[in-house]
Legacy VTK file of the C-alpha trace (Angstrom):
# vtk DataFile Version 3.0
C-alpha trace
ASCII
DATASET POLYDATA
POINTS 458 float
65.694 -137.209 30.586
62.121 -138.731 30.161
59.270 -137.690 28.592
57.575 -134.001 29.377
53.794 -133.698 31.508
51.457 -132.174 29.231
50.446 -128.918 31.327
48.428 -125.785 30.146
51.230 -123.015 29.479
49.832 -120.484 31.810
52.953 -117.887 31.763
54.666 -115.983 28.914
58.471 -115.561 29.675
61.060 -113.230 27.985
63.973 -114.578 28.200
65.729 -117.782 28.073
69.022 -117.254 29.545
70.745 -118.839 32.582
68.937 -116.770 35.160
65.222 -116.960 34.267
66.002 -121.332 33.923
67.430 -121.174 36.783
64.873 -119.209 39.000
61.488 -118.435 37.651
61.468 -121.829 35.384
62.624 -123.599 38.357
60.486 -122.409 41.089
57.404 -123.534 38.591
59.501 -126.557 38.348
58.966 -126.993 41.505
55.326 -125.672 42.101
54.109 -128.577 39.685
56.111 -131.005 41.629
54.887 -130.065 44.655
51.493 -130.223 43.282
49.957 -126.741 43.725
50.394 -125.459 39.870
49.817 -127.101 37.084
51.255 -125.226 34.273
53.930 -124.750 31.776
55.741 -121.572 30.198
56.133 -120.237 26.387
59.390 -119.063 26.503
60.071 -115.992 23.936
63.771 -115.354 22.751
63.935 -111.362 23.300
66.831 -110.827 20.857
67.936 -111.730 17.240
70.755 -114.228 18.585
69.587 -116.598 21.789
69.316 -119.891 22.783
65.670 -120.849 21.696
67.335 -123.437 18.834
69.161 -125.117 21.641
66.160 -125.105 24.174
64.636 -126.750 20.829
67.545 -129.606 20.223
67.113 -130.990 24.245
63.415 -130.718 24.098
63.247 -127.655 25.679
64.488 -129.755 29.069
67.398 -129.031 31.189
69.074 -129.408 34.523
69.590 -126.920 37.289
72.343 -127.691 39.855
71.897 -126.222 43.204
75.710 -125.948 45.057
76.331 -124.416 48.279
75.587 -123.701 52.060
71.973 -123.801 53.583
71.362 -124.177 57.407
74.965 -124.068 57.817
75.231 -127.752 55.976
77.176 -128.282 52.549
74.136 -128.578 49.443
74.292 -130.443 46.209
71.120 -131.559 44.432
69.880 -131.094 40.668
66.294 -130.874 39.308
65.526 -131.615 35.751
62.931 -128.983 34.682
60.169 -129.927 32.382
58.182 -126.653 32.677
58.728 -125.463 29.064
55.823 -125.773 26.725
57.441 -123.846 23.794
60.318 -121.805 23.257
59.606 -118.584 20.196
61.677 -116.901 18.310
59.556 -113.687 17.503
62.910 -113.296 14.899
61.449 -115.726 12.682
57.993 -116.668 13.870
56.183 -113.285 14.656
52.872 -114.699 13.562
53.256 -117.487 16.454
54.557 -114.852 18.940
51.264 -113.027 18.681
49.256 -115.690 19.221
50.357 -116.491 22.368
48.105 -113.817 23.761
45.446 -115.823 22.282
45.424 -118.575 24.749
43.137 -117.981 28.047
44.804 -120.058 30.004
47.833 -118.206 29.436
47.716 -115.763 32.899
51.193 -114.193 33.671
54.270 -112.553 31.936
57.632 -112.649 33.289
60.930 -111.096 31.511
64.162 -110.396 32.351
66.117 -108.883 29.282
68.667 -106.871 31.257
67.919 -103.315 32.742
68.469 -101.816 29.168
65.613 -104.067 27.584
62.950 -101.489 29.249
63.769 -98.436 27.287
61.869 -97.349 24.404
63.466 -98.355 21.171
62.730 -94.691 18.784
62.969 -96.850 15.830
60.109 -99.111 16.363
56.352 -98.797 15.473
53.021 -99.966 14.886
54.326 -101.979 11.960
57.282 -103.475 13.175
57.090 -107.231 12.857
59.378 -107.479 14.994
59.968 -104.554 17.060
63.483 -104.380 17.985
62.625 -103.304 21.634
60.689 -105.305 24.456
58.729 -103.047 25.945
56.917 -102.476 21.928
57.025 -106.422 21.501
54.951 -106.499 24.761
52.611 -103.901 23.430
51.690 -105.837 20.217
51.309 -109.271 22.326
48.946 -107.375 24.984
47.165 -105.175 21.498
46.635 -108.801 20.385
45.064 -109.352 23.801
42.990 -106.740 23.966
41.744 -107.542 20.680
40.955 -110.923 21.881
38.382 -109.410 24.482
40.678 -111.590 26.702
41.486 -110.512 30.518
44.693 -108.917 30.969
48.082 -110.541 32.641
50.121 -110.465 35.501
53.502 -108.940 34.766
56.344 -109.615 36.752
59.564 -107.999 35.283
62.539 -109.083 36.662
64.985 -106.692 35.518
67.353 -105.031 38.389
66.244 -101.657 38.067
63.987 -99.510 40.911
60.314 -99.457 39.891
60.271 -102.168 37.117
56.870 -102.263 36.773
56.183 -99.127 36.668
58.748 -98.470 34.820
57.605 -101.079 32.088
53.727 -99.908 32.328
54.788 -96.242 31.394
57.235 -97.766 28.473
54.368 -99.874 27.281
51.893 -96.853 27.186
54.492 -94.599 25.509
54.461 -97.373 22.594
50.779 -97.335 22.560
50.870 -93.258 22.118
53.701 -93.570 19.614
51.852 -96.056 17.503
48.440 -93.959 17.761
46.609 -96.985 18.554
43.352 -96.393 20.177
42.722 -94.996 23.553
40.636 -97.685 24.907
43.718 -100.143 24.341
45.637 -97.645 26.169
43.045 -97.812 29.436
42.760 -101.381 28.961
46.358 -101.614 29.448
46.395 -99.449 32.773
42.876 -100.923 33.965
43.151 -104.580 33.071
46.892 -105.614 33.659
48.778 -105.686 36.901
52.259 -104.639 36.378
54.267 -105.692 39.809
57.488 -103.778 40.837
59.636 -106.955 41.853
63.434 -107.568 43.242
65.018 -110.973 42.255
67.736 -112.659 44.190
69.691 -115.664 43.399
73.203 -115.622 42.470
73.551 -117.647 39.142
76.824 -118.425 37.276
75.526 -120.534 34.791
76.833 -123.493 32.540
79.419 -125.682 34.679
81.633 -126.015 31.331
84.827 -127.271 33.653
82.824 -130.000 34.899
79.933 -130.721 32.531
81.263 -134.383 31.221
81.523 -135.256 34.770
78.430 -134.326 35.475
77.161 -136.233 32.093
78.924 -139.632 33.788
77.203 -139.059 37.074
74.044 -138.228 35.806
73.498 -140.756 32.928
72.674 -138.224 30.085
74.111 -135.195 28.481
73.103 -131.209 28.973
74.345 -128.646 27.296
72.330 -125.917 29.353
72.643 -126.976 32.563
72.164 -124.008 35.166
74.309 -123.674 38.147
72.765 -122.180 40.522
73.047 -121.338 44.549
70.700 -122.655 47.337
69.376 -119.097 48.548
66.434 -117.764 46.503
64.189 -114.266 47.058
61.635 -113.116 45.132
59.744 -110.174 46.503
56.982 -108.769 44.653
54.773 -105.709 45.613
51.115 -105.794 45.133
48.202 -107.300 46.364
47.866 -111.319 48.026
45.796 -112.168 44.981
49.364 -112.752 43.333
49.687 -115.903 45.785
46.741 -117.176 43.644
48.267 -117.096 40.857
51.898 -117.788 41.691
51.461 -120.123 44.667
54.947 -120.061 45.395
54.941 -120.078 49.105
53.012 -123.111 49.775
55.628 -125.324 47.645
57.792 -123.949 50.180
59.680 -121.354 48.113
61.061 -117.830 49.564
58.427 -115.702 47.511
57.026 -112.833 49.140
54.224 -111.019 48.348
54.309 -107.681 50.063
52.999 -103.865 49.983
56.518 -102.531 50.947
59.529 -103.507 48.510
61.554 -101.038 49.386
62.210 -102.805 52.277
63.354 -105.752 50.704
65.198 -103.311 48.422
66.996 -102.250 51.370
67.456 -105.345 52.745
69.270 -106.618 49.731
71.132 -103.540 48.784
72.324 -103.161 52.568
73.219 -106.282 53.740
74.637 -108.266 50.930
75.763 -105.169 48.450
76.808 -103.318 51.585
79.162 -105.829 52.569
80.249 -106.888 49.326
81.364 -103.182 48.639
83.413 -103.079 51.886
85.178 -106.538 51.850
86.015 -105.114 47.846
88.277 -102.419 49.396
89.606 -103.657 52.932
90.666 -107.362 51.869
92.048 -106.339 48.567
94.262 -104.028 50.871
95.434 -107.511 52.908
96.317 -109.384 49.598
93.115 -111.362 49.130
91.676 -111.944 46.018
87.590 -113.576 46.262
85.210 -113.125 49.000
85.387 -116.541 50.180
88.905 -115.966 51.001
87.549 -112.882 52.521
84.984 -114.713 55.177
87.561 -117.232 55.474
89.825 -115.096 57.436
88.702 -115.028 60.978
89.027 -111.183 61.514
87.365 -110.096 58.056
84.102 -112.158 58.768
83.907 -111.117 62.646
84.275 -107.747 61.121
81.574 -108.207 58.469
78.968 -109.649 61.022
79.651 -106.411 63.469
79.331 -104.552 60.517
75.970 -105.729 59.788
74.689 -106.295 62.985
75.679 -102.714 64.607
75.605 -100.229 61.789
73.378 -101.928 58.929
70.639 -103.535 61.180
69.584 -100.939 63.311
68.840 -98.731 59.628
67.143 -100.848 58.278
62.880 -101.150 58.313
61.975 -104.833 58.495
61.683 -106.862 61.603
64.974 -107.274 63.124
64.918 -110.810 63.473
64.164 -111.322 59.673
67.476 -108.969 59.024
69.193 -111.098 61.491
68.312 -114.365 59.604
69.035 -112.569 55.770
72.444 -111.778 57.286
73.195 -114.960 58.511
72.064 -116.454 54.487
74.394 -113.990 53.305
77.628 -114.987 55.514
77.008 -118.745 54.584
76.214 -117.042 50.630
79.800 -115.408 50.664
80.959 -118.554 51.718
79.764 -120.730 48.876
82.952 -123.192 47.903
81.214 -123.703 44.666
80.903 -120.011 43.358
84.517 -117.867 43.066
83.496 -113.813 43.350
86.491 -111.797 42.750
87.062 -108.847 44.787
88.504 -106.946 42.393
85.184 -107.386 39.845
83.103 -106.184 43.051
85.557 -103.152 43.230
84.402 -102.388 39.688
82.973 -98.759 39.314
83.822 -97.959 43.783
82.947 -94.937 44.207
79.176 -94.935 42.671
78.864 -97.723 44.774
80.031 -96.239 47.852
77.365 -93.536 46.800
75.277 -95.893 46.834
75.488 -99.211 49.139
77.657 -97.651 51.871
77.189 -93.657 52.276
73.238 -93.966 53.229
74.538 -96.131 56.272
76.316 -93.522 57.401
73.942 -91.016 57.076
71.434 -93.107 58.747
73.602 -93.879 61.469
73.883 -89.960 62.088
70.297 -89.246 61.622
69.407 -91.842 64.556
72.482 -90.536 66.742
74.895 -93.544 67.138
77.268 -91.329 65.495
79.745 -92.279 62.371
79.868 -96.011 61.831
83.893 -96.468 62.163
83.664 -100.138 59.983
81.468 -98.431 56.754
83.815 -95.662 57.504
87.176 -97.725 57.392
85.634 -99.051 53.813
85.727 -95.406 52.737
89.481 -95.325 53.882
90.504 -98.076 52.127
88.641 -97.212 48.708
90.761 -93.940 49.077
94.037 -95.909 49.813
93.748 -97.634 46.937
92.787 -95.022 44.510
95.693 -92.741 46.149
98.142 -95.687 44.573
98.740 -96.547 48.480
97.925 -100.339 48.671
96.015 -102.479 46.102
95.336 -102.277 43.185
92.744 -99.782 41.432
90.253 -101.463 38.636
91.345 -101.312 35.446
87.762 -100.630 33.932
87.007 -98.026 36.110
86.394 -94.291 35.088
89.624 -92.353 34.022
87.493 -89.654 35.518
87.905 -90.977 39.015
91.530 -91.921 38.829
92.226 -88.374 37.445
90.168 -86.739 40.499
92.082 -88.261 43.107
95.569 -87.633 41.057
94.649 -84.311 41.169
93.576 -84.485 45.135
97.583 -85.047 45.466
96.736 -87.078 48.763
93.978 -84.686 50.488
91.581 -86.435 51.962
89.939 -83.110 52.723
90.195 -82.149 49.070
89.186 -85.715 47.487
86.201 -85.815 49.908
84.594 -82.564 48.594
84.845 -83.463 44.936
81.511 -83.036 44.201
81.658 -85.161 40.920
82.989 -88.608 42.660
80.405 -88.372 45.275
76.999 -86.396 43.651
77.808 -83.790 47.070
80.838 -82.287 49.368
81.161 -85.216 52.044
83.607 -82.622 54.265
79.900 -80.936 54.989
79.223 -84.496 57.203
81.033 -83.565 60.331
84.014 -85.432 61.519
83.980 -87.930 58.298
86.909 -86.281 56.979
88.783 -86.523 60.248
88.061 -89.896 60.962
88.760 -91.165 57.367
91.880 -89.299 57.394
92.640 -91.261 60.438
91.862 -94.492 59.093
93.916 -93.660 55.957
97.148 -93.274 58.034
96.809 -95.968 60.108
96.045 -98.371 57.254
99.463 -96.666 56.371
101.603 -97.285 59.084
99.888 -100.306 61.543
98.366 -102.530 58.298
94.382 -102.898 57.387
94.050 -106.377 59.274
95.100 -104.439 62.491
92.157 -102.174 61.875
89.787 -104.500 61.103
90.648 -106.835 64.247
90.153 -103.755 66.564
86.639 -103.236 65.124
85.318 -107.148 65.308
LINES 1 459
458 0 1 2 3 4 5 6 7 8 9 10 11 12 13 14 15 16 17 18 19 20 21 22 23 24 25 26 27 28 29 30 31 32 33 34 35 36 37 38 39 40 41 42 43 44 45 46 47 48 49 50 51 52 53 54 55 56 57 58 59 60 61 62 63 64 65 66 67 68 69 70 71 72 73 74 75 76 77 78 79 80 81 82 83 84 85 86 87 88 89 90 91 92 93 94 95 96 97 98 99 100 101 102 103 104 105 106 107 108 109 110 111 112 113 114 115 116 117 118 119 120 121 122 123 124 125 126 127 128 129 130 131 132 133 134 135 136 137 138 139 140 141 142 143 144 145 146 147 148 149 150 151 152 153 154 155 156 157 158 159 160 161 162 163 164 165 166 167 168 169 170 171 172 173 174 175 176 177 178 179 180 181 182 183 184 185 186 187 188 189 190 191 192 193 194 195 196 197 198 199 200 201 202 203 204 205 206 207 208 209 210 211 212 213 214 215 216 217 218 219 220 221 222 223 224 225 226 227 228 229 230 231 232 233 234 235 236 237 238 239 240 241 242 243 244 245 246 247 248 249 250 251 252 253 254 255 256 257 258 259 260 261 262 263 264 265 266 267 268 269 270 271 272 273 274 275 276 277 278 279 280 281 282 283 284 285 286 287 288 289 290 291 292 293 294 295 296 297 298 299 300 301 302 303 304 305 306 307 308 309 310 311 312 313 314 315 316 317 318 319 320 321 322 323 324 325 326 327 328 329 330 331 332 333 334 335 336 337 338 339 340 341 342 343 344 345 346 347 348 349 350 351 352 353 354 355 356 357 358 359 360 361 362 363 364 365 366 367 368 369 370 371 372 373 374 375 376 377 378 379 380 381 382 383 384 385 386 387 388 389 390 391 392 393 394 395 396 397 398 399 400 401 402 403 404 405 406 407 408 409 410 411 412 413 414 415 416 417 418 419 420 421 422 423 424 425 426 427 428 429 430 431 432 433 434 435 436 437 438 439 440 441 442 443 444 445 446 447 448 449 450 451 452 453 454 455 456 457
């Protein structure tokens, strides 16, 4: 692949799996190609078993592949990313993983060592060399900081929780506490280090194993960590536009925003990609397809996913509606992607916290602003209870016996499935006329089909 630029490593990263290489390590990537960085990232392996060895055996370089739709035209690049300094096993080199606080040049942290990697691990402490936890690794590397008389970092977690920052600051200081180390480390920590709630998007399979050799052959060398990845990328991070200092994302062109509102983003993301997912899960399983592509294939289901977002997710929603507009137009051409195959029925996984969830705020908030019950979120809610009633589809094998034993015992009553407190955290019979219209929906899905439903409502 060539040899590597010699860059300061200005960011500490937690994580080395497909997502990270193929987002955060490429968008530096392509920062230092486009000339407004000039730095290089320590990767740290968060867990006994990773992939730091076989970062190691390719000199920690590796190719991203970027398949799919952008601006309505077919993509397909690859970037060979240079970007990693050293890779650390804190497993077997704790000494080394210290000193990586040690380095001034050394200015962010990044991680992403799923949603469970923030809580507090009870068995670690002060002595731990390791610590089996991340949030107590991170409090020994910024302790070593601190003790260095060195400025604090930028942290930018990157697990898919709400608050990760936060959350991560108050799982840091509960370490400090539990390990009795001194106050003033504890105020340096809140005082000194800018812990940034962010929300990551970027749909990532990872390693193309059914078409790796070709890919060898058409590329002239071999990876064994190549990351697939899509064209569409988001970052959103809330805090101050200092960040844009450090992490000049934007001006190499990259969809980074820094901004003082991420639950907008949050909403944006949650409503109008989530949203839809969640409904296409139910109502095209119900017409015998299988993947969302097939879904936004079909002429009716897409027409009936764009009305859906345009005239009952849109309107809730806080950011500009012309920015909406666009994100839902990414999305469409997202779904779309020939390269990446999203089963419906892993989407359908765990229905009925998601309807909590992604689609039952959009009907509240269609009631709250008085355009009344939105019949296409609605019809979703029919055809989650079709299914589940044994009716059409099929119901996902993983999924709570709890659920499946609530609506056996509804006997097919909407009225009395709808109140079950325990599917749906309150009585939805108290939202007036959902039961009636659902009901509705539920026979007609019955006796007319769901793709003559959906066609009336593109």
């Amino acid at each position: 692949m060539g040899p590597r630029p010699l860059r300061p490593t200005r960011i500490i990263q937690f994580g080395e799996g497909n997502f990270l290489r193929g987002f955060v390590d490429w968008q530096l990537q392509k920062m230092n190609d486009a000339g407004v960085f000039d730095g290089g990232v320590a990767v740290v392996q968060p867990l006994p078993s990773g992939r730091v060895a076989e970062l190691e055996t390719q000199d920690r370089l590796y190719t991203v592949l970027i398949e799919g739709m952008q601006d309505g035209q077919p993509v397909a690049s690859h970037d060979i990313v240079t970007a990693i300094n050293r890779a650390v096993d804190p497993y077997r080199d704790w000494d080394g993983f210290l000193a990586l606080a040690e380095n001034p040049d050394t200015t962010i942290i990044i991680s992403n060592t799923t949603e469970a990697g923030i809580a507090v691990d009870p068995t670690d402490t002060g002595e731990s060399a390791p610590p089996k936890g991340f949030p107590a690794k991170l409090t020994h590397l910024l302790r070593r900081r601190f003790q260095a008389n060195l400025p604090g970092f930028l942290i930018l977690p990157c697990e898919l929780i709400d608050d990760n920052g936060p959350a991560l600051r108050k799982a840091v200081l509960e370490c400090a506490s539990r390990f009795a180390w001194e106050d003033d480390f504890a105020h340096w920590v809140e005082t000194e280090n800018q812990f940034c709630a962010t929300l990551v998007d970027r749909i990532t399979p990872g390693y193309p194993a059914n078409r790796a050799e070709a890919l060898w052959q058409e590329w002239g060398y071999e990876d064994t960590l190549i990351v697939k990845t899509e064209p569409f990328m988001l970052w959103a991070i809330q805090g101050s536009a200092s960040i844009e200092q450090l992490w000049p994302a934007a001006k190499a062109g990259l969809n980074v925003v820094i901004t003082d509102d991420l639950a907008a983003y949050h909403d944006q993301k949650v409503y109008l990609l989530n949203a839809p997912h969640t409904t296409i899960a139910q109502l095209a399983r119900l017409a015998g397809l299988e993947t969302v592509g097939q879904a936004v294939a079909d002429t009716g289901f897409a027409a009936f996913v764009e009305s859906q977002m345009d005239e009952e997710i849109i309107p809730t929603l806080s950011l500009p509606r012309p920015v909406l507009q666009a994100f839902a137009a990414q999305v469409l051409q997202r779904f779309a992607n020939p390269s990446i195959e999203h089963r419906l029925a892993d989407i359908a996984l765990n229905s009925a916290s998601k309807f909590v969830s992604r689609l039952l705020p959009i009907i509240k908030a269609n009631l709250t602003d008085g355009r009344g019950l939105p019949p296409r979120t609605c019809l979703a809610l029919a055809g989650l209870l079709s299914i589940y009633f044994g009716r059409g589809g099929n119901v996902v094998a993983a999924d709570l016996p709890a659920v499946t034993t609530a609506f056996a015992a509804a006997d097919g009553s909407v009225p009395t499935v709808l109140a079950d407190a325990s599917l749906w955290g309150e009585d939805l019979t108290a939202i007036p006329g959902l039961a009636q219209l659902v009901g509705d929906d539920l026979a007609k899905i019955e006796s007319d089909g769901v793709r003559t439903l959906v066609r009336g409502l593109s």
